[in-house]
N, C-alpha and C positions, 0 to 999 in steps of 0.2 A: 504494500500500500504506500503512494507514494505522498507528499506534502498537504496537496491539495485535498487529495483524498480524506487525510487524517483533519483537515482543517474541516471538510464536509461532512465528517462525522462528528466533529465538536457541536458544531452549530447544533447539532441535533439532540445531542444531550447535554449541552450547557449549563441548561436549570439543574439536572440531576447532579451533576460533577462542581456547582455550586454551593448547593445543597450539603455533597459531602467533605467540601475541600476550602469554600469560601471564609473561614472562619480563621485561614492562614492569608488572606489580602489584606491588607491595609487600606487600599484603593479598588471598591468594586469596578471601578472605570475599567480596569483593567481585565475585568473576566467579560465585560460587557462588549467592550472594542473586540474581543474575541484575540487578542494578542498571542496566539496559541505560543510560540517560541518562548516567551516573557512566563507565560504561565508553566509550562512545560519546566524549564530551569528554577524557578520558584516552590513547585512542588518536589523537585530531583532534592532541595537542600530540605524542606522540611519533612520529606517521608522517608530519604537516603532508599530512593529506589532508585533504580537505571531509564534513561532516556527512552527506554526500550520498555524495558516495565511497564510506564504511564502511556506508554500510546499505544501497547496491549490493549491496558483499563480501557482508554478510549475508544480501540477498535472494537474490544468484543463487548460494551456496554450496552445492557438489554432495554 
């Protein structure tokens, strides 16, 4: 799956990965712009998963 891909399955579950991840933003501006990169690295230092790890989450989120 390649960038864009991963970017069009954010958009889709956004609210949900909000819902469970938003409580580590300072700035919701930031999960709203959809900044997937910014968020992506944001959550790599507060969950100490792999870049690969999180866009699993994202890819196979139901």
């Amino acid at each position: 799956m390649n960038k864009l891909e991963l970017e069009g399955k954010w958009n889709q579950v956004k609210g949900a990965f909000k819902q469970k991840y938003g409580e580590w933003f300072d700035n919701d501006q930031v999960l709203a712009e959809g900044k997937f990169d910014e968020i992506i690295g944001k959550l790599q230092e507060k969950t100490g998963k792999t870049k690969e790890e999180l866009e699993d989450e994202v890819r196979n989120w139901k």
